[in-house]
N, C-alpha and C positions, 0 to 999 in steps of 0.2 A: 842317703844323699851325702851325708857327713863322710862318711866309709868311702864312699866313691869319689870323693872332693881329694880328701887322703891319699889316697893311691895317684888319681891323679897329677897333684901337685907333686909328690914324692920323685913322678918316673920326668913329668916336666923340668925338673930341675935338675935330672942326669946325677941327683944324689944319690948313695946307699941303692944301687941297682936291685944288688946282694939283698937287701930288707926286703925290696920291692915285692923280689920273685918269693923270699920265702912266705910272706905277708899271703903272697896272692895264693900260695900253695895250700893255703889254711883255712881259705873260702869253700864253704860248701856249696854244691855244684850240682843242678837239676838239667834233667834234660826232656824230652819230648814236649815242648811249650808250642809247636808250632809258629817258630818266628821264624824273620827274614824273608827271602824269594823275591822282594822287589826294591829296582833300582829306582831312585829319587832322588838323588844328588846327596842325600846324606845319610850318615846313621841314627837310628833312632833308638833310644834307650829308655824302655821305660822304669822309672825307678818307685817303688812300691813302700811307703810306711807302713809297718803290721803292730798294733798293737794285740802280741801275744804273749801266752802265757809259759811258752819256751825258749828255747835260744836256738840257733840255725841248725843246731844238729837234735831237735825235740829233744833235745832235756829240759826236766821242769825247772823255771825259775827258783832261789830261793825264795823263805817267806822274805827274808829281808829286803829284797829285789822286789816283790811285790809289790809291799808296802811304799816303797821307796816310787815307782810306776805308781803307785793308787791302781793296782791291779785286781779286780778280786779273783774269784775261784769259777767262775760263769764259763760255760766252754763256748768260743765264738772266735771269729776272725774279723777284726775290723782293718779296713785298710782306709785310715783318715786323711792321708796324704797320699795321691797322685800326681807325678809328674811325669810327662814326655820332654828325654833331652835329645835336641837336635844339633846332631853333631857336621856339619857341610863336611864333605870330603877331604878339603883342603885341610882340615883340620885345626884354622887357626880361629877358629870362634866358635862359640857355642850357646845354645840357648836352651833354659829350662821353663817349660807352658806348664804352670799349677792348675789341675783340672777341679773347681769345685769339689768336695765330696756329695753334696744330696743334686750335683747336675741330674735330669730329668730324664733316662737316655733310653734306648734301646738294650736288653741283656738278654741275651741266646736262655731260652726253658723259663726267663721270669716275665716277657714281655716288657712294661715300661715300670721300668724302677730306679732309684737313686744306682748312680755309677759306683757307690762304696757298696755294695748289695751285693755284688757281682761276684766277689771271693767269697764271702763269708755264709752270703746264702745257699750259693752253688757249693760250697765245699758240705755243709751242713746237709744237707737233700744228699750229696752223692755219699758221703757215710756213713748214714741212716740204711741207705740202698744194701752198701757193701755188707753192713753187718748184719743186715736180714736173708743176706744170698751167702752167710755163715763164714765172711770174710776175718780173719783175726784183727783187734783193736790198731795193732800196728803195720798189717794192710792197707785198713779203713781209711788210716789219718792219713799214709802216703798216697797213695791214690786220690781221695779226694780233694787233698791238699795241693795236686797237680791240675786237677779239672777245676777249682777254682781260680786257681791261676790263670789258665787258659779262658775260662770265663772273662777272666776283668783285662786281658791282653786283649779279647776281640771284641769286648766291649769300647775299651780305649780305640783302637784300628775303625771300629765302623763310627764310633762319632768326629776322629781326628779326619777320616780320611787317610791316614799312617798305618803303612805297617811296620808292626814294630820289629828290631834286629835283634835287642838286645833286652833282658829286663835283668835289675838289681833289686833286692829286697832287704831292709835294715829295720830291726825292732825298737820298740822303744828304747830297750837297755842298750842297745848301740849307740840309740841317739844321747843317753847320757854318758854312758864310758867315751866315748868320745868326743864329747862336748870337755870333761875332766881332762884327757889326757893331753889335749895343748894349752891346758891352763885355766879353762873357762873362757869363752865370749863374750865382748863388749857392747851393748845396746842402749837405744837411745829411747827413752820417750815420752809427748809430748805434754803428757798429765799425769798423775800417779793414780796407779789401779791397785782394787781391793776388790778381787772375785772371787769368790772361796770352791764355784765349784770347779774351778781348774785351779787352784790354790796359788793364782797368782796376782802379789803382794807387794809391790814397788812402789820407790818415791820417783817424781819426775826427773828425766836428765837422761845424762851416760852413765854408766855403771856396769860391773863386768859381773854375769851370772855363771856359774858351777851346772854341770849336769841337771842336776834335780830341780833349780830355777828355770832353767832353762826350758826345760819340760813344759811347766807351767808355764811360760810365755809364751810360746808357740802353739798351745792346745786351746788359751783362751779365744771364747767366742762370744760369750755373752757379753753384754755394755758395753757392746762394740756398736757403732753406728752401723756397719755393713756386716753385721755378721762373718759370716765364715769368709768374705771376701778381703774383710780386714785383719780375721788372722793369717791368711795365706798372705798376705803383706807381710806381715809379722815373722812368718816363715823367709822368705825370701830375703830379707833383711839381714836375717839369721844368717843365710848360706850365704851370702855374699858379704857380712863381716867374715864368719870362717874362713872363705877361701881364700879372703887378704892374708887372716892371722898366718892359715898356713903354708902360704909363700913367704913368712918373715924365714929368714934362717937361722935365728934362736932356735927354731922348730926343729928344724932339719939336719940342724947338726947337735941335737940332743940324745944318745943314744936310748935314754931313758924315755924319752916320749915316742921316740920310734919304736920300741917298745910295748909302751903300752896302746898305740895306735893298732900293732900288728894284732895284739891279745883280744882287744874288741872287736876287731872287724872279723876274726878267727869266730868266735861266739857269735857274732849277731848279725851276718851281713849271707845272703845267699846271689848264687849267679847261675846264668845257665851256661851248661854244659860246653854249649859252643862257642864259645869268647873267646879269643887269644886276645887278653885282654892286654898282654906286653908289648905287641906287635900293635892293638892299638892305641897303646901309652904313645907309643914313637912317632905315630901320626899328628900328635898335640904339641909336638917340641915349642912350637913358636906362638902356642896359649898364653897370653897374658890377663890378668885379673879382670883389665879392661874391656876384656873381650869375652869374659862371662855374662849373660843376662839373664835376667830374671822377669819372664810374664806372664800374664793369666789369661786367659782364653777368653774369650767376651761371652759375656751374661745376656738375657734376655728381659730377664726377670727375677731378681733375688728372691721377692714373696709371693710364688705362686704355690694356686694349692691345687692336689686334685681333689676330683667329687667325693672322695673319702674324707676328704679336711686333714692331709696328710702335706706338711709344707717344705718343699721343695725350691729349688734353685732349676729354671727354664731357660734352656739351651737351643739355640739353630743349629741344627749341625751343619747347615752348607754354609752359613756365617762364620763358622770355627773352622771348618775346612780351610777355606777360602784364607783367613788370616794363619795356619799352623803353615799351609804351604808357600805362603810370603814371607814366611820368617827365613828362609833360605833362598831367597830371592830370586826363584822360580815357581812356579804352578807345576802339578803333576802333568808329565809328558802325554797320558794317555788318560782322557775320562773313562770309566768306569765302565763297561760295554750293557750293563743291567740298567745304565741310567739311561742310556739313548733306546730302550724298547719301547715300542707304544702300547700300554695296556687292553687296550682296545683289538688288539690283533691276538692277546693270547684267550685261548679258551682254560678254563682251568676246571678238574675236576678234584671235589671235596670230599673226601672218604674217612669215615668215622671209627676206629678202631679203638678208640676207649668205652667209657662208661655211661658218658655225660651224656645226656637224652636232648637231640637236637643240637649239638656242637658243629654236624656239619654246616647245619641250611644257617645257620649262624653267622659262621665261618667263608661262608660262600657268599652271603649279603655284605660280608665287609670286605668282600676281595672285588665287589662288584663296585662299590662304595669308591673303590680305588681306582676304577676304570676297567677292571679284567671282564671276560664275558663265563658269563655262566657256563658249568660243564654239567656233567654228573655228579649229583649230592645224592649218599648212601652211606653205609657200611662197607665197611671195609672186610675184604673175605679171603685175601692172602695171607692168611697165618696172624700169629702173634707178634706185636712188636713190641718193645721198649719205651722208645721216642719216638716224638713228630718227626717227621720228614717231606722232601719235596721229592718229587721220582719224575726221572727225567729219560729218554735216550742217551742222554751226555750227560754227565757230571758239570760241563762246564758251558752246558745248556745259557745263555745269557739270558732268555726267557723264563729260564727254573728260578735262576740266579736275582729275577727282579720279582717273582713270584715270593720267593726267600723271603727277600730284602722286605716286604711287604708284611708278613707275619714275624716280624721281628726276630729275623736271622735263624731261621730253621736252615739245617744241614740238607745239600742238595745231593740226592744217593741215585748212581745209572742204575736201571732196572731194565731186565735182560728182557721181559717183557713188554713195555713202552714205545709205541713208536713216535718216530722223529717228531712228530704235529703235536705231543700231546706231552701237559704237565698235571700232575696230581699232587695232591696234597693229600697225607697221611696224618690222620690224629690220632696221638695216643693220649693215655692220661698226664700225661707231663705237660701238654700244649695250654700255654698260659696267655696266646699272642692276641691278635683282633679279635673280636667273637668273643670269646672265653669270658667266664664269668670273670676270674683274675683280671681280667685287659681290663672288665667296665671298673669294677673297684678303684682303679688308678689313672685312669683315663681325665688329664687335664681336661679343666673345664676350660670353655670358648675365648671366655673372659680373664681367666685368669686373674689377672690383678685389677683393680677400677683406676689405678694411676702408674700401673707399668708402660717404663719407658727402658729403649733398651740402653745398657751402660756401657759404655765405650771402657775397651780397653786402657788401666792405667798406663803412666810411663816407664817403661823398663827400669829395672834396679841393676845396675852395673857391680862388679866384687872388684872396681880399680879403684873406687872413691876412698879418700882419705877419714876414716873415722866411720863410727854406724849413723846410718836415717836415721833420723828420729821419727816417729808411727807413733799412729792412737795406739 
């Protein structure tokens, strides 16, 4: 976010063009992520926190970077910070929705699981895969470090309602070399904190924090009254002093912080493949600070738990739809063609191709459970598969497509065998969806919370205000 705030304001103010381009030249660059394909009046950018243990081009941190992060040696991908930026066409405003990290969601192969889950578990399961099918170490990590991507890209898409155009990814050590190279950040707040396990230590007021303070402020979530909802305040605060600071043009016309702005985001900032991202710098000319916002998606339920006693953050998704697509002040042109089916008209047949003894008739009760009509529950006798799927005459079957939608986003695959009238449903041992033992383990209870009420979205945080909010 820092990285992208950077470049931004850089091409906005038609300074050092020359930096701009070589800046962007030094971004590491991913492709096959499956984005874009649909018009909605703006661009959507998802931007990705990674707390990892390399830098944008896998090389390992040092120890001293480590230590300095509170990193240990654990192999894992946490993604703590999510944001969807919506950018209108016009290009003169812009707006950043902070997606809880433990929101409640739908995730393609895990069923319902925390939205930060999404990369780290799907990259971890598809590595395990690659180096048991005799893949080398640094196959493993690229490949599956792509399909977790993809995971947490169509995780974000089916709970936004969005899809995404674009996605940016910055690691912790970006977030402090950057934080460093325009000087440090100035932040407000309302009482002083002493949390040790995010090591942040402050007296009340304003005060201007360095990289490594920084961290610590932004990661805190405990002896917060709303938990993770007050430190994504926190967060937000953060990038909207930044972006004032760096529209000051001390900044801008420092060679030396230009500088070291280009050397961090070179290290720790990744993009994909498809961005002319100078072309759309130019689109932003008439961006002003004012015109940056800051907001969070509406909540349902901060303490809810599932029947595991596993405590999560509870989401609507057609509640968050509904407000992600007013933020651009229209609604999507076309509803969904899987939403207007009527369950009741599809017949569905459930076919068992794993292990698990009974996963179809299972499987087939919760699709009934939903409205669908019974089909054929069995085994599956077309060969070997990998993954669950749905098998349709059409890939773009709208009936496949709400059958899909139903077992928590399985891949809808034409099958040269299938006719028009008919959808199936294929289980392999991966199927984690309705049915599945996995689903019950996680499956919110009815109740949820005994005094959950749902919480209205805060009021936007603007980057044009003079000086930082002050926040718990």
């Amino acid at each position: 976010m820092v990285a992208i705030s950077a470049v931004l304001v850089l091409a906005l103010t038609g300074f050092a063009w020359r930096s701009v381009d070589n800046l962007i030249a030094n971004i590491d660059r991913i492709g096959g992520l499956g984005l874009g394909g649909e018009r909605d009046g703006a661009v959507d950018i998802l931007l990705v926190g990674v707390d990892s243990r390399t830098d944008a081009h896998g090389n390992p941190l040092t120890t001293a970077e480590r230590a300095m992060l509170h990193a240990g040696d654990e192999v894992g991908t946490n993604t703590d910070t999510i944001v969807l930026i919506r950018v209108p066409n016009d290009g003169r405003s812009a707006t950043a929705i902070s997606i809880p990290r433990d929101s409640y969601v739908d995730v393609g192969g895990q069923g319902k699981a925390k939205i930060n889950s999404a990369y780290g578990s799907t990259k971890e399961t598809e590595r395990a895969e690659l180096l048991a099918d005799g893949k080398s170490e640094a196959e493993a990590e690229r490949e599956s470090t792509k399909a977790g991507r993809q995971a947490l890209i169509k995780s974000v898409a089916k709970l936004t309602g969005i899809t995404v155009d674009h996605y940016a990814e910055v690691s912790l050590l970006g977030f402090v070399l950057l934080t460093d190279s325009v000087g440090g950040v100035e932040v407000c707040l309302n009482q002083a904190v002493d949390e040790p396990m995010s090591g942040a230590d402050f007296p009340a007021g304003r005060q201007r924090l360095d990289g490594q303070e920084a961290l610590s402020f932004v990661r805190q979530r405990h002896d917060l009254e709303r938990g993770d909802i007050d430190r994504i305040v926190r967060q937000q605060v953060f990038m909207a002093q930044l972006v004032g600071q760096l529209l000051n043009a001390k900044t801008l016309a420092n060679p030396g912080k230009l500088s070291q702005i280009s050397e961090a985001v070179g290290r720790t900032v990744v993009l994909d493949d498809d961005w002319d991202v100078l072309a759309f710098l130019q689109q932003l000319k008439d961006l002003s600070g004012g015109k940056v916002e800051f907001e969070t998606i509406p909540v349902s339920d901060l303490n809810s738990m599932t029947s595991a006693g596993e405590s999560v953050v509870k989401v609507d998704p057609k509640t968050v739809q509904s407000f992600v697509a007013g933020l651009v002040g229209e609604e999507k042109k076309e509803e969904d063609p899987a939403a207007k089916i009527d369950h009741s008209t599809v017949t569905v047949n459930v076919l068992n191709a794993g292990g698990a003894t009974g996963l179809a008739g299972k499987v087939s009760t919760a699709l009934t459970g939903k409205g669908f009509r019974e089909g054929t529950v069995g085994n599956y006798t077309g060969g070997s598969v990998s993954s669950s799927r749905v098998l349709a005459a059409d890939a773009d079957d709208p009936k496949a497509a709400a059958v899909a939608e139903a077992l928590g986003g399985l891949t809808v695959v034409a099958g040269e065998t299938v006719s028009a009238d008919t959808v199936s449903v294929v289980l392999a041992s991966d199927y984690s969806g309705p049915g599945s033992a996995a689903a019950g383990m996680f499956d919110l209870d009815a109740t949820s919370s005994a005094t959950a009420t749902p919480i209205p979205p805060a009021p936007p945080i603007d980057a044009g205000q003079n000086g930082p909010k002050c926040v718990n």
